[in-house]
C-alpha positions in Angstrom: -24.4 -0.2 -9.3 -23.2 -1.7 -12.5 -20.6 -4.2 -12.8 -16.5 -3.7 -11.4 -14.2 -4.1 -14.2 -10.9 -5.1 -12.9 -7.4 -5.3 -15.6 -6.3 -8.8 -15.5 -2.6 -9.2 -16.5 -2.8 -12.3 -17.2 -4.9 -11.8 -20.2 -3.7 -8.1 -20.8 -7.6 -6.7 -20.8 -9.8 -5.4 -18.5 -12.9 -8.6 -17.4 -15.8 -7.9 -15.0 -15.2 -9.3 -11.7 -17.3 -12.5 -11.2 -16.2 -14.1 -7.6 -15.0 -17.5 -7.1 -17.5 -17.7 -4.4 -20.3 -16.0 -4.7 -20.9 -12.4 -2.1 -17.3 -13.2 -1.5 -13.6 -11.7 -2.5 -10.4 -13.5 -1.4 -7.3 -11.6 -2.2 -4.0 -12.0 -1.7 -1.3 -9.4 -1.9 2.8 -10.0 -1.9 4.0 -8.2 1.0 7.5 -6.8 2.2 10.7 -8.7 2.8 11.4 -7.4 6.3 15.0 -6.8 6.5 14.9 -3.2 6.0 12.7 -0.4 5.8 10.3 -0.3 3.5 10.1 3.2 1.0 7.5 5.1 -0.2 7.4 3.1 -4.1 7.3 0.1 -1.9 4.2 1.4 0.0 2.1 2.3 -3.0 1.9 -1.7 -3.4 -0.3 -1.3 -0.5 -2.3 1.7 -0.8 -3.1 0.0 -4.6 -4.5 -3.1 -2.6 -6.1 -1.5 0.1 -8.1 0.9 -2.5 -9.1 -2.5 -3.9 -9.6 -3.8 -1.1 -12.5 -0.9 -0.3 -13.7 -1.2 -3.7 -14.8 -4.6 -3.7 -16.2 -4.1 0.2 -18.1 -1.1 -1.4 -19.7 -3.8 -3.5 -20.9 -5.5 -1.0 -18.6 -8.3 -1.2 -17.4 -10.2 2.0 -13.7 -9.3 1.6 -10.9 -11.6 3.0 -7.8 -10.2 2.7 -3.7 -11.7 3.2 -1.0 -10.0 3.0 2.5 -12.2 3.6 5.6 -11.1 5.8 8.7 -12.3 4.3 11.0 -12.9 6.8 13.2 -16.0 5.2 13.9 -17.2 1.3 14.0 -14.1 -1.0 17.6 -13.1 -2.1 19.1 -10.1 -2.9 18.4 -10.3 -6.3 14.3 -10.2 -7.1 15.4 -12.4 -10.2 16.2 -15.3 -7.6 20.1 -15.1 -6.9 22.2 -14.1 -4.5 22.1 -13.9 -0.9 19.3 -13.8 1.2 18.3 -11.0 2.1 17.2 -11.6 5.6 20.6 -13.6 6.6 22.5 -10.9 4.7 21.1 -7.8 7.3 21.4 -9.6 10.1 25.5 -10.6 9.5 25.9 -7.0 8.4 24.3 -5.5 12.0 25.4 -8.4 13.8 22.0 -9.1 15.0 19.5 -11.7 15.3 17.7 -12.9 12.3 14.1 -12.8 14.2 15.3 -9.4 15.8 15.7 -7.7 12.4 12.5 -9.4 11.4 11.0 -8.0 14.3 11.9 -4.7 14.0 11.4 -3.8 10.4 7.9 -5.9 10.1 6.7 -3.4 13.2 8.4 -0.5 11.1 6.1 -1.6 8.1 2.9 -1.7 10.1 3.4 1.5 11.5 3.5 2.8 7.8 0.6 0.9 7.1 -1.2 2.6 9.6 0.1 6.1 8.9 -1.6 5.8 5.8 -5.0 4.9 6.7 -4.4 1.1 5.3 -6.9 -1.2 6.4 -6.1 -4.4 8.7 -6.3 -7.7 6.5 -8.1 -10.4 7.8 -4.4 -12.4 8.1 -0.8 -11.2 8.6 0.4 -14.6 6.7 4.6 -14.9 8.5 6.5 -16.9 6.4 8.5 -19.1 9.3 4.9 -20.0 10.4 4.9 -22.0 7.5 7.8 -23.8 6.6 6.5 -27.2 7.3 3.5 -26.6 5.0 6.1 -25.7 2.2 7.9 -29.1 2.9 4.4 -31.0 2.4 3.4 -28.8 -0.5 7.2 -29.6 -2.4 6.9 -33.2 -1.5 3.7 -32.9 -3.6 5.3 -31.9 -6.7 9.0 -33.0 -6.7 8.1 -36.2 -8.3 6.3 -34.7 -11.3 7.9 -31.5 -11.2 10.8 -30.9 -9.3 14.8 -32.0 -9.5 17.8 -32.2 -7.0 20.8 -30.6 -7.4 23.5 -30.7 -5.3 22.3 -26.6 -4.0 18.6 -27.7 -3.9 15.3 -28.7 -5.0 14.5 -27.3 -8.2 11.4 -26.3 -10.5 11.3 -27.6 -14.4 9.5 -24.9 -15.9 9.0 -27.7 -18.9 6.2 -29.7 -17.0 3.7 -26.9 -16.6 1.8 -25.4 -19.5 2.0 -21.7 -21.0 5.3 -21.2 -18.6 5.7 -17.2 -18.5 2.6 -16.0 -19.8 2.4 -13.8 -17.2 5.2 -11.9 -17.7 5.0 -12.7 -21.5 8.8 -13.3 -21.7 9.4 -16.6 -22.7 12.6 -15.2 -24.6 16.3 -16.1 -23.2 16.7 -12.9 -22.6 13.9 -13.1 -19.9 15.0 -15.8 -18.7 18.5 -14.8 -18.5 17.2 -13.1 -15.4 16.8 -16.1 -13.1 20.2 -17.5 -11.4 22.3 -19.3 -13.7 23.5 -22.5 -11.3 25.5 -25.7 -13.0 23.2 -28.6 -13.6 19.9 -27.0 -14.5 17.8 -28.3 -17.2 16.6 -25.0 -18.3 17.2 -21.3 -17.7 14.2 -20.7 -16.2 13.9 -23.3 -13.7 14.0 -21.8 -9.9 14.5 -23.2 -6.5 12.1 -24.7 -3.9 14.6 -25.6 -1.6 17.9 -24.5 -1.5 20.4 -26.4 0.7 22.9 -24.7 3.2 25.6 -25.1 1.8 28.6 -27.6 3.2 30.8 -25.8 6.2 28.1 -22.7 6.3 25.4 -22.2 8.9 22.5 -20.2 8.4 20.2 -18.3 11.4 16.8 -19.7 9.6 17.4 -23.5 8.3 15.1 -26.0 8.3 15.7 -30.2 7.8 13.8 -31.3 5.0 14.1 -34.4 2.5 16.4 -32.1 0.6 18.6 -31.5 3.0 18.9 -28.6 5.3 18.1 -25.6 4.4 14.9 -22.8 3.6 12.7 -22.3 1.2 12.4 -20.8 -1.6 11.0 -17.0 -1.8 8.2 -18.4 -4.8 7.3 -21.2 -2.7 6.0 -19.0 0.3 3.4 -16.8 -1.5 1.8 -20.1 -3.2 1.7 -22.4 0.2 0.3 -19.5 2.6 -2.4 -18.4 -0.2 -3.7 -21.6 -1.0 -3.7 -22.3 2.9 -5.7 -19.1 3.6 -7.6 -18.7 0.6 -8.1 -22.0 -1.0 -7.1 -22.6 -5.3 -8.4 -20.9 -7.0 -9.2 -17.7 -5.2 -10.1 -14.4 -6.8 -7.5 -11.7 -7.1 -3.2 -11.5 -6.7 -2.2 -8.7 -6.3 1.7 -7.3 -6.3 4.2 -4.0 -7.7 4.7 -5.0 -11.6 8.0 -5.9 -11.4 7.1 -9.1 -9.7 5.1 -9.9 -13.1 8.5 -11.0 -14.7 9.7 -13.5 -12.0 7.8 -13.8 -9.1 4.3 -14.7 -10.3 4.7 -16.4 -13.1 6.9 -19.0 -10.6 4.2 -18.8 -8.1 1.5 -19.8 -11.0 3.8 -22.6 -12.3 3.9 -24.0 -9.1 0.1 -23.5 -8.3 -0.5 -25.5 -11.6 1.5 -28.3 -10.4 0.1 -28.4 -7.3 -3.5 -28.5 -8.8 -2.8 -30.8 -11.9 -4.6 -28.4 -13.9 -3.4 -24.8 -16.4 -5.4 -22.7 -13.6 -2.9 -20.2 -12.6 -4.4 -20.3 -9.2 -5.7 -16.9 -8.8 -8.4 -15.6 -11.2 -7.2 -11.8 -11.2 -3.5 -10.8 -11.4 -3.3 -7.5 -10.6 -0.4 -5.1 -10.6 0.4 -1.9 -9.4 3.6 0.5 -12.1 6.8 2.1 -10.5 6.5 4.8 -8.4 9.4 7.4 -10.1 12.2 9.4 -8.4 14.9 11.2 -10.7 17.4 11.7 -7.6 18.2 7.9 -6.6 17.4 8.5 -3.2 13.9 5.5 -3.5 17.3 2.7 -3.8 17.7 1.2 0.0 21.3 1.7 -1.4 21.2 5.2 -1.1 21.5 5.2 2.7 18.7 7.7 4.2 16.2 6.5 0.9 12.5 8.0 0.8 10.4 6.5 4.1 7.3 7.3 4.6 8.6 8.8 8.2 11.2 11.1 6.2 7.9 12.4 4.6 6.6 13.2 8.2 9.6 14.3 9.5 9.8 17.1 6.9 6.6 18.3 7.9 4.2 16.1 5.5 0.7 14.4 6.7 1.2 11.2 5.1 -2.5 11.1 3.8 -0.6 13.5 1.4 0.9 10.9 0.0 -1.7 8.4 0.2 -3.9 11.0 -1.9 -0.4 11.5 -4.1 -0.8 7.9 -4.9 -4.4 8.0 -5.7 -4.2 10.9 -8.2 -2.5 8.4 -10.5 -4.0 5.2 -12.2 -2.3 2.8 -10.2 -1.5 1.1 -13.4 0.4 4.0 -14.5 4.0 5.4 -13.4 4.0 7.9 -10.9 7.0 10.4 -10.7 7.4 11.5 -7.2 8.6 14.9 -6.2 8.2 17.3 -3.1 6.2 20.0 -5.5 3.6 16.7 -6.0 3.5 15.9 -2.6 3.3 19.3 -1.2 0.7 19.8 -3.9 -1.3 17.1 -2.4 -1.3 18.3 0.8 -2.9 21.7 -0.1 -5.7 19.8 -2.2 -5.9 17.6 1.0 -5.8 20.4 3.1 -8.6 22.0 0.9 -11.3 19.1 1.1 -10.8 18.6 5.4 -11.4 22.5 5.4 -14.7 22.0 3.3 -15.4 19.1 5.4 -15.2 21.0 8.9 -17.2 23.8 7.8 -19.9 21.3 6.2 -19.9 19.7 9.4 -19.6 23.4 11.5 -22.9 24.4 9.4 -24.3 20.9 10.3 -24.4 21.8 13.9 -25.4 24.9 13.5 -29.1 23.4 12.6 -29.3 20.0 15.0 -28.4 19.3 18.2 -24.7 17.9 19.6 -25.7 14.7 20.3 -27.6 14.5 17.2 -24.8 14.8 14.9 -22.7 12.7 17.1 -24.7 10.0 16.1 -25.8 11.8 12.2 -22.5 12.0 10.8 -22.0 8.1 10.8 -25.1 7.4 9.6 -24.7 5.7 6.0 -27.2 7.2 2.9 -29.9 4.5 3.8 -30.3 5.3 6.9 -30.8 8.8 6.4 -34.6 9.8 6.0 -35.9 11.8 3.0 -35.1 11.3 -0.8 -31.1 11.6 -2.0 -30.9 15.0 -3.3 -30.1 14.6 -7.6 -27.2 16.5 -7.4 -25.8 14.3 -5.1 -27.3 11.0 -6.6 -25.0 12.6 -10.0 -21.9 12.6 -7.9 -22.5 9.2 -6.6 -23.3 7.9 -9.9 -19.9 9.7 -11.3 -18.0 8.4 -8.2 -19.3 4.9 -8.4 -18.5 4.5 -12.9 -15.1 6.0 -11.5 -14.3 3.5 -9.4 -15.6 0.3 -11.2 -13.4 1.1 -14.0 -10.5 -0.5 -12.9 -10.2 1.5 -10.0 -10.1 5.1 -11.4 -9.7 6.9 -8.1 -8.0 9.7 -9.7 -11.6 10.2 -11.8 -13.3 9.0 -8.3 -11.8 12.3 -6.5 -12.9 15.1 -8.3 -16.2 13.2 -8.0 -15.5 13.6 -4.4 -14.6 17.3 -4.4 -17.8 18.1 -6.6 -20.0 16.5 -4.0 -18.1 18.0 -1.2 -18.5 21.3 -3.1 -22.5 21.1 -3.3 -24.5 24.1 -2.1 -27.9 24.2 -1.1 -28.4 20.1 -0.3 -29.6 18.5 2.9 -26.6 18.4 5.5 -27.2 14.9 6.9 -27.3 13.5 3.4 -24.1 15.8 2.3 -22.0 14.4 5.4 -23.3 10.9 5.0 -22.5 11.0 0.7 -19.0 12.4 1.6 -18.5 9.7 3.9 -19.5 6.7 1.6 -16.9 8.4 -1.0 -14.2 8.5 1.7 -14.4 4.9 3.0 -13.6 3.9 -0.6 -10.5 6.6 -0.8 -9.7 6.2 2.5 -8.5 10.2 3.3 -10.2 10.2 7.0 -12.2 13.5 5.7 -14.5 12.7 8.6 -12.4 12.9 11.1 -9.0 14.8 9.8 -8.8 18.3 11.0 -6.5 21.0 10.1 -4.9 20.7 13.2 -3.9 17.4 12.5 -2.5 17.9 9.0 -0.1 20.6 10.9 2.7 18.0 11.0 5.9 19.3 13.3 9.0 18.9 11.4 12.1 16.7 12.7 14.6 20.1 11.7 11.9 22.4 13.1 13.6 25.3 16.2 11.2 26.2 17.9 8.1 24.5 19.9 3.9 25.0 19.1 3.8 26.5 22.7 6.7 29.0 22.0 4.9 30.2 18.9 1.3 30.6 20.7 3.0 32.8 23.4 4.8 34.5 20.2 1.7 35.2 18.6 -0.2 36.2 22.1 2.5 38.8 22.5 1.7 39.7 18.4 -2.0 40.2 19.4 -0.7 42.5 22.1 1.0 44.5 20.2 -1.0 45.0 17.1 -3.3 46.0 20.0 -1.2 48.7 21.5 -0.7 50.0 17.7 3.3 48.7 18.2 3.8 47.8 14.8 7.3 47.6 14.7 7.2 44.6 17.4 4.3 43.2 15.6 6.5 42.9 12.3 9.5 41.9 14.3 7.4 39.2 16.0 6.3 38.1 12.7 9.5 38.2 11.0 11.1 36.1 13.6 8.4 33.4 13.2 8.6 33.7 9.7 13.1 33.2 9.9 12.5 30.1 12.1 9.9 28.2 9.5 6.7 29.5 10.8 4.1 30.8 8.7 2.0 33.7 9.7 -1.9 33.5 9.3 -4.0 36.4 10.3 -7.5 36.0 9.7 -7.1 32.7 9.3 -9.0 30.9 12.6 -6.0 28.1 12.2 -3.4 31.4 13.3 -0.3 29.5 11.7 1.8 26.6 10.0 4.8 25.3 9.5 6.3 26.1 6.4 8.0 23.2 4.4 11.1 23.1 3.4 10.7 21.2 0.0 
């Protein structure tokens, strides 16, 4: 394999990926703010960093992986003003603080699971952490830090190249952070902030500063440094925390280190995820889940293949025509995939593909076939520049589409591609991309006995019932298969 080339925006270019430690990757990705569910722009964050994640673990690096639960500091406004966000949710349900922290980080996992995204090596919970943000303030407040009567703030002035990251040093960037009496300049942000006299908060903390919690910036640099050690290799995040978040994160890391080292080699972000009808704002009431996508009837693989069509680094506009359209192309490759694996059995024994189909390319004997060496050459240049999955999957479907190549090397090929993409081609079956919907009237067992009655009747030459059989089916969202060893699906409502 040749070398990855990873786009660092920090520098604004793409740089070949030389570890901190060497066989190793430490990365650290920004996770949710748990005080609500998380939507479908928020999850492409994650399927970005879990596709990089693979990547580098297809390289043979040792990967070590954190991803951070918010669950106390960030406010309501990403530019660092406002409320916080966690205290705000809980007075509006009227609810415990740890209970709505508790519910929506489950809800998160469950989508990280529902899209095939790999376990990190640490869930990093903010609250475990608090007293190892106190230390790690203490440790610059002298240098770098000044009280004001609402906290412990950052001057932006002490640290070199302040912004770089986000490459908005102008006012009108900084315009963007809270404006609060007394700063020194515009850009300076909070470590601490104080509860404020006569209010109590769910989540305080005593501290030198006064009671009170952290600030959202200080988490992500404490519990990386803790997990990964400075510097570590790659930071990962959605691009709108380029403007604000990061570049406070890397002003604090250089404090902390006495040095211009931003902390993390690599930052890496993922763009926007589009929607033209409003309904990806929180705002909007019932916004774009990944569950909505399920409950209308959508695998959400679909999605996570909707996501990897696009250069992460590029927009992506959602719609229900992409997504459906994703879900046929999905649909397409598991169908390949069975028969491959059908044909497969058709030549060894049962319990010898049990154990063949998870055998990796090395351990399968003969020489790799060329046309499938090409594909794997295509797949692996796809990936190692920058991550061009959407390159990297018609690499995938050319393989898959092969003809006349050893089956144990086929299966085992298709399977190195997929643990980088992550679409569970070995094991996905049609079946399981048949995905009931929520508004769906009528039950799988009520449309078997519908279609066992059809069978009957096409038998008897009734035709009439047949097509009235059908045409109910069809009224009540069902689509009709004949021929077809599947029999039917649900047709979406899109």
């Amino acid at each position: 394999m040749s070398e990855l080339k990873l786009f660092n925006s920090l520098t604004r270019q793409l740089e070949t990926f030389t570890p901190v430690h060497a066989g190793e990757a430490r990365v650290y990705t920004c996770g949710p703010t748990v005080y609500n569910y998380p939507h479908i722009g928020n999850m492409r964050a994650y399927v970005f960093a879990d596709t990089l994640g693979r990547v580098l673990s297809y390289k043979g690096y040792k990967l070590t992986h954190v991803i951070n639960i918010t669950d106390v500091g960030h406010l309501t406004d990403d530019a660092d003003a406002g409320e916080d966000k966690m205290e705000k949710m809980a007075a509006e349900k009227a609810q415990s603080i740890w209970d709505i922290a508790k519910h929506y980080t489950q809800a998160y996992w469950e989508d990280i699971k529902a899209l095939n995204i790999r376990q990190p090596a640490h869930w990093s919970i903010a609250t475990e952490y608090v007293p190892a943000m106190i230390a790690y303030a203490e440790s610059i407040a002298e240098k770098h830090c000044y009280e004001l009567e609402s906290g412990l703030y950052f001057d932006t002035s002490t640290v070199a190249n302040y912004g770089a990251l986000a490459r908005a040093k102008t006012e009108d960037g900084e315009g963007r952070i809270e404006e609060v009496e007394g700063k020194r300049h515009a850009a300076d942000f909070a470590i601490w902030r104080k509860t404020p006299a006569g209010e109590t908060r769910q989540m305080e903390w005593d501290s030198p500063w006064g009671k009170g919690a952290p600030g959202w910036h200080l988490e992500c640099s404490v519990m990386s440094e803790a997990l990964l050690g400075l510097p570590f290799d790659i930071h990962t995040g959605g691009i709108d925390h380029r403007e604000i978040h990061h570049p406070n994160e890397i002003a604090q890391n250089q404090a902390r280190c006495g040095s211009d080292h931003s902390g993390a080699r690599f930052w890496m972000h993922n763009n926007f995820l589009i929607e033209r009808s409003g309904k990806m704002s929180k705002s909007s009431g019932e916004f774009l889940r990944v569950q909505l996508l399920i409950d209308k009837g959508f695998h959400p693989l679909a999605y996570r293949l909707m996501c990897l069509q696009a250069h992460y680094r590029s927009e992506l506009e959602f719609s229900w025509e992409g997504l459906q359209a994703a879900l046929v192309r999905l649909k397409r490759m598991v169908m390949a995939v069975s028969n491959l694996k059908a044909r497969h059995a058709e030549l060894v024994s049962a319990s010898y593909l049990a154990t063949s189909e998870s055998k990796t390319l090395k351990q399968v004997q003969g020489d790799v076939a060329p046309a499938i060496s090409a594909a794997l050459k295509d797949f692996a240049t796809a990936v190692e520049d920058d991550l061009n999955t959407a390159v990297a999957i018609t690499s995938l479907e050319t393989l898959i589409g092969l003809k006349k190549v050893d089956a144990a090397q086929h299966l085992a090929a298709i399977a190195e591609m997929d643990n980088v993409l992550g679409l569970n081609l070995m094991t996905l079956t049609r079946t399981d991309l048949r995905v009931r919907p929520k508004a769906a009237v009528i039950t799988e067992a009520e449309i078997e006995t519908a279609l066992l009655l059809r069978k009957d009747a096409r038998a008897a030459k009734d035709f009439a019932k047949s097509d009235a059989i059908r045409d109910d089916l069809i009224a009540k969202g069902v689509e009709v298969m004949d021929g077809d060893p599947l029999g039917w699906d649900w047709k979406l409502d899109i």
